[in-house]
C-alpha positions in Angstrom: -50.5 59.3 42.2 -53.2 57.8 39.7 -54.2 54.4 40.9 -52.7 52.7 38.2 -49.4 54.3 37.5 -46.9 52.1 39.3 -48.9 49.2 37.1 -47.9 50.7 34.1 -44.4 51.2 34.9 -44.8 55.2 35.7 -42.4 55.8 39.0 -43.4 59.2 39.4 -43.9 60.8 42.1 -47.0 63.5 43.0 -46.6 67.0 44.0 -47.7 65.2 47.8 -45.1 62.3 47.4 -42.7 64.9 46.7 -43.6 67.3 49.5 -43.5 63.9 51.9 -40.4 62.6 51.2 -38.6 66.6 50.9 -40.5 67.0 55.1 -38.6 64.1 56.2 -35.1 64.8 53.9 -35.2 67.7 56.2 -35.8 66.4 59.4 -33.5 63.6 59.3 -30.9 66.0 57.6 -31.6 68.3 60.6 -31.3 66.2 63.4 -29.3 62.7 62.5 -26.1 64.4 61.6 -23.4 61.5 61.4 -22.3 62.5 65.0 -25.5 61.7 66.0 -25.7 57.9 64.2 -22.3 57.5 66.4 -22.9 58.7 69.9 -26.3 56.2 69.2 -24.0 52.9 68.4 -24.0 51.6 71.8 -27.6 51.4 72.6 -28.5 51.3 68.8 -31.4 53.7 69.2 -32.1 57.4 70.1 -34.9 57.8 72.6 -34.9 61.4 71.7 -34.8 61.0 68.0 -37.5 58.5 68.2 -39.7 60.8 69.5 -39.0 63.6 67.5 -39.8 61.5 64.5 -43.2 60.1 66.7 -44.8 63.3 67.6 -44.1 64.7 63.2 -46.5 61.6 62.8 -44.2 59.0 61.3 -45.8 56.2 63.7 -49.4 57.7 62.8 -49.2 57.8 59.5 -48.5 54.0 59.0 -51.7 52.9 60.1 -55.0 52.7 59.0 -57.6 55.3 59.8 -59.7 52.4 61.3 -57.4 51.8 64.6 -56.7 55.9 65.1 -53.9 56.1 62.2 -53.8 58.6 59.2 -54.0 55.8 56.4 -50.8 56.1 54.4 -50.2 53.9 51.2 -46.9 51.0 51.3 -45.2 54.4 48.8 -45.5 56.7 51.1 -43.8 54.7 54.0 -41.5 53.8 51.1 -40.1 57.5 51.4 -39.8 57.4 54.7 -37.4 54.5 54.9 -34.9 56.1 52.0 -35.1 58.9 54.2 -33.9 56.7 57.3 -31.3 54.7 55.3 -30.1 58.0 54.1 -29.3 59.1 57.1 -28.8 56.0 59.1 -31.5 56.7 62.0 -30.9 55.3 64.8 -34.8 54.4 65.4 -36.9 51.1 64.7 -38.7 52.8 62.8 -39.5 49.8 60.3 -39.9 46.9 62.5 -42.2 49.3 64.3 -44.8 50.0 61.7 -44.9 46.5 60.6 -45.3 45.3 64.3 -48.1 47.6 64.7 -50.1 47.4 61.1 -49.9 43.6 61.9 -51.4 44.6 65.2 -53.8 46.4 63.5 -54.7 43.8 61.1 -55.3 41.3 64.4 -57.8 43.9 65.8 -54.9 44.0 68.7 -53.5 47.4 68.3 -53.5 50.0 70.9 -53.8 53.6 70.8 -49.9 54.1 72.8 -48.4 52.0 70.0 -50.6 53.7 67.1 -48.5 57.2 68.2 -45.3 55.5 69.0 -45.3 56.1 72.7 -44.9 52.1 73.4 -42.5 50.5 70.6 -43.3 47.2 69.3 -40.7 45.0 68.1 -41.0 42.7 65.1 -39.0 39.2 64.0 -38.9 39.7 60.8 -37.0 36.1 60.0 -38.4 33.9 57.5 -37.8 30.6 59.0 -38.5 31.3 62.7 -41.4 29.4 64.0 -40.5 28.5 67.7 -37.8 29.2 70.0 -35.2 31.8 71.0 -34.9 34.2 68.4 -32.5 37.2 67.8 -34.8 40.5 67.5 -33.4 43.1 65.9 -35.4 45.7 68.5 -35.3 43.3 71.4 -33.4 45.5 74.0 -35.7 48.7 73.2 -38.9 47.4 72.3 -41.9 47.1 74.9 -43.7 44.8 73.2 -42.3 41.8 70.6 -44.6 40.3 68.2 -43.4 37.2 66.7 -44.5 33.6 65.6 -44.4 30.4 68.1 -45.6 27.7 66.1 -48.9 28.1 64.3 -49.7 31.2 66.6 -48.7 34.8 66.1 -48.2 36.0 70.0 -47.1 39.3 71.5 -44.9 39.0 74.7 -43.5 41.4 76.8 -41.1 41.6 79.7 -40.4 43.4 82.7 -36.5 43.4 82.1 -35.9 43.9 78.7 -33.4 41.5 77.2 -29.5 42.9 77.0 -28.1 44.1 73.4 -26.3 41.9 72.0 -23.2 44.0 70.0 -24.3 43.6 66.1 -22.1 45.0 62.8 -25.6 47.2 62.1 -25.7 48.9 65.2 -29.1 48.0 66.0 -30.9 47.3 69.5 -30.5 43.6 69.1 -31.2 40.9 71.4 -32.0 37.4 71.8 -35.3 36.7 73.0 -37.2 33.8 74.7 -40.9 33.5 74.3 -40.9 31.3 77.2 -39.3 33.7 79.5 -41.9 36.4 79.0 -43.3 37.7 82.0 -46.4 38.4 79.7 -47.5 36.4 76.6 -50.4 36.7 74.8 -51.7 34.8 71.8 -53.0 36.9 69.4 -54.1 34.9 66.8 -53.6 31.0 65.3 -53.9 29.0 62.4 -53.5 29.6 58.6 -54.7 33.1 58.7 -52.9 34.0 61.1 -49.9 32.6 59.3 -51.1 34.6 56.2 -50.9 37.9 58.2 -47.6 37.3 59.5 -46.3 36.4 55.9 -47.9 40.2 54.7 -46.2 41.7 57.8 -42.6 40.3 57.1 -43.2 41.0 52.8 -43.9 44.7 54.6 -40.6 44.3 56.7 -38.8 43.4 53.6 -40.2 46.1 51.4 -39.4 48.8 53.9 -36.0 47.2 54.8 -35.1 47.4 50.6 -36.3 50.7 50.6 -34.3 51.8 53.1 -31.1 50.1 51.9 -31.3 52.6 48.6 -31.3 55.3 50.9 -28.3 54.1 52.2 -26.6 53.5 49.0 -27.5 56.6 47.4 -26.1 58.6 50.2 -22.9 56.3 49.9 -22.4 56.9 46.5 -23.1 61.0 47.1 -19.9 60.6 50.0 -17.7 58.6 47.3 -18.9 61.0 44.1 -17.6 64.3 47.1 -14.6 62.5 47.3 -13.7 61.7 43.6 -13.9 65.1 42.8 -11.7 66.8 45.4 -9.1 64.5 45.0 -7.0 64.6 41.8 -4.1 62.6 40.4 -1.6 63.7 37.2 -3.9 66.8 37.3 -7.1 66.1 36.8 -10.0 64.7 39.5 -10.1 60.8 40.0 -13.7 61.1 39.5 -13.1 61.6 35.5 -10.9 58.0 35.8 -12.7 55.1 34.3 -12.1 53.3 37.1 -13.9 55.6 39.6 -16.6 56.7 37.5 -17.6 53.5 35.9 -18.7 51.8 39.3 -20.3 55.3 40.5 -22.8 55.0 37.8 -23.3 51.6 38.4 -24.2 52.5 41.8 -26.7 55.2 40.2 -28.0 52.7 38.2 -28.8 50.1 41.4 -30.2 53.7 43.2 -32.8 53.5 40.6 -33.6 50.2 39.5 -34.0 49.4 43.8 -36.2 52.5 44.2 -38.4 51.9 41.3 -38.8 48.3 42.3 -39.8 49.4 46.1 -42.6 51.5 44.3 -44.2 48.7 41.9 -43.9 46.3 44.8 -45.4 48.9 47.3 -48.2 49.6 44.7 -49.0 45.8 44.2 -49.0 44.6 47.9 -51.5 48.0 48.3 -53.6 46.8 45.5 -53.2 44.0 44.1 -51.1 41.2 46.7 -51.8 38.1 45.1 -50.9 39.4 41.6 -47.3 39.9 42.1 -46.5 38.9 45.6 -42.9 37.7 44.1 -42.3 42.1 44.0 -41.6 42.9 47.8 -39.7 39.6 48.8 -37.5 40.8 45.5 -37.1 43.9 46.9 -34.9 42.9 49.9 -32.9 40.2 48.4 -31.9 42.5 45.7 -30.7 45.3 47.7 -29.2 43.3 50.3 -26.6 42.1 47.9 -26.3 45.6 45.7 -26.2 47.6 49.2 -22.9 46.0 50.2 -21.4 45.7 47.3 -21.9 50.0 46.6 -20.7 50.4 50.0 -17.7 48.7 49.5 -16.9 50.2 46.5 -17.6 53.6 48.2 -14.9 52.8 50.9 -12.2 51.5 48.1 -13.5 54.8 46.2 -11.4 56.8 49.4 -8.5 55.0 49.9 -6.6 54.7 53.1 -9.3 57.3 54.6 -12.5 55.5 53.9 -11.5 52.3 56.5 -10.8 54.3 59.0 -13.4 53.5 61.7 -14.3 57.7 61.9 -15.3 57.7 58.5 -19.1 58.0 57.3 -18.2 55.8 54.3 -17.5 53.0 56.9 -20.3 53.6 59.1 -22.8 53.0 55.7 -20.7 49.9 55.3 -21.1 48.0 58.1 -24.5 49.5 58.3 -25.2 47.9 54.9 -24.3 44.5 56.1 -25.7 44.5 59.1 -29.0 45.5 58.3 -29.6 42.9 55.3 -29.1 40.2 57.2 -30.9 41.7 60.4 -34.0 39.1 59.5 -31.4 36.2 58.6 -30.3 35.0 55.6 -31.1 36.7 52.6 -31.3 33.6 50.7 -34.3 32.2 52.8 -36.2 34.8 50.9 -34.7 33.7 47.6 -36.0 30.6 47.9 -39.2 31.9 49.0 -39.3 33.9 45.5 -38.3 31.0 43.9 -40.9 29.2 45.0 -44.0 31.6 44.2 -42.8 31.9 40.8 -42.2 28.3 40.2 -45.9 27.9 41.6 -47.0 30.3 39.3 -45.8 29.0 35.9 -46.5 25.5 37.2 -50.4 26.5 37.4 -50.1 28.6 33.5 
């Protein structure tokens, strides 16, 4: 992709893009069937899937070449987290790339976590500056970076916390820096602060990206549906009714993914131009998401809330996971605020 395309509006994608995102359609389409997703809900992750997805170089790929990583642009891991929404992967995936390229930006990345062989958990909440937390990989992850105050520590435990059950399935738990067995501070002060913000604007990015993965697959299970299923002859799909919020949810697919590229491109190149783009991201989709998945349940009846469906699984999923670094509107406010600085200073 030309350096500048995504600046002037141009979402397409390069014949390597392309070939990227179609590898990892077809390995999540190959081994996270929704049988998989389920027998995975009571841990909230799949050792083996994780690392499956490890040693294809998912883990790799996100980091610089600098620390031992293969130097993959904020697009690229774009693709990989539609790909995991899609299919509703079981793995930290996200939190662990962020974890670790913040790692990497600390000079405090090793080469175990660089290849995914130790995961490193993430809190992604806005607002968290001290105490016990709810992680979102805190009963899987053998490391947790986080902010205490005006440090940025890493901690680890020799028991790791118990999962506390969480309407996105994931490996959540509530964590105590104080209780570590091991903590280590990283790094302190403003710029320290600064590289924790770019970490969770990563977190949020990936996390939006990953949502339109999730509602374009919901809306492919609801379109299925509408067109098998017919009333006074003819396929609900063709009722106004059904079709009308199906394009709408086309519509969100697009205008989400597109906005996951600019603000991947401009937190590349360009972070303080736009830094309003990734933040947007998340809050947009974490509203949209829900609202598609929703509709895709209504979309089948009596059969879409029933707790074996996949339309219901993408449901709670799409719920669960917007609000897996707190409230949404934190990070509205945070937007609001860069933009208000902005025109205040034109």
């Amino acid at each position: 992709m030309d350096r500048y395309e995504l600046r002037r509006l141009d979402y397409s994608l390069s014949e390597d893009h392309q070939a990227l995102q179609a590898a990892y359609n077809d390995f999540f389409g190959s081994r996270c069937s929704i049988e998989t997703v389920r027998a995975a809900e009571e841990s909230g992750f799949d050792k083996s899937l994780w690392e499956r997805l490890c040693a294809m170089g998912a883990t790799t790929m996100a980091l610089p070449e600098a620390v031992g990583g293969d130097g993959a642009t904020l697009v690229d891991l774009t693709l990989v987290a539609e790909e995991i929404g899609r299919s509703l992967a079981p793995v930290p995936w996200i939190d662990h790339v962020c974890a670790a390229r913040l790692l990497g930006r600390l000079g405090a990345v090793e080469p175990e976590i660089v290849n995914g062989k130790q995961l490193v958990g993430f809190d992604p909440q806005q607002d968290s500056a001290s105490g016990v937390r709810l992680i979102p990989t805190g009963s899987v992850a053998d490391h947790i970076v986080m902010r205490d105050g005006d440090n940025v520590v890493q901690l680890t435990f020799a028991s790791r916390p118990a999962r506390v059950d969480n309407i996105g399935k994931l490996p959540m738990a509530w964590v105590d820096p104080a209780a570590a067995d091991n903590r280590t501070v990283l790094a302190s002060g403003a710029e320290a602060l600064a590289d924790y913000q770019r970490a969770l604007d990563e977190w949020r990015l990936l996390t939006g990206a990953a949502l339109v993965g999730l509602v374009e697959e919901t809306m492919t299970i609801a379109a299925e549906f509408a067109k098998t299923r017919y009333t006074l002859g003819v396929p609900i799909s063709t009722l106004q009714g059904i079709s009308h919020p199906l394009a709408n949810i086309a519509i969100t697919v697009q205008g989400g993914r597109n906005l996951a590229r600019r603000a991947a491109w401009f937190l590349d190149n360009e972070p303080d131009e736009r830094p309003e783009l990734a933040p947007s991201v998340f809050v947009f989709m974490a509203e949209e998401a829900a609202k598609a998945a929703t509709m895709a349940v209504h979309v089948q009846g009596g059969l879409g809330v029933s707790a074996e469906a996949a339309a219901t699984a993408y449901l709670v999923r799409a719920r669960g996971w917007a609000i897996a670094g707190g409230d949404p509107g934190v990070t509205a406010k945070r937007i609001a605020a860069i933009v208000a600085d902005r025109e205040g200073r034109s």
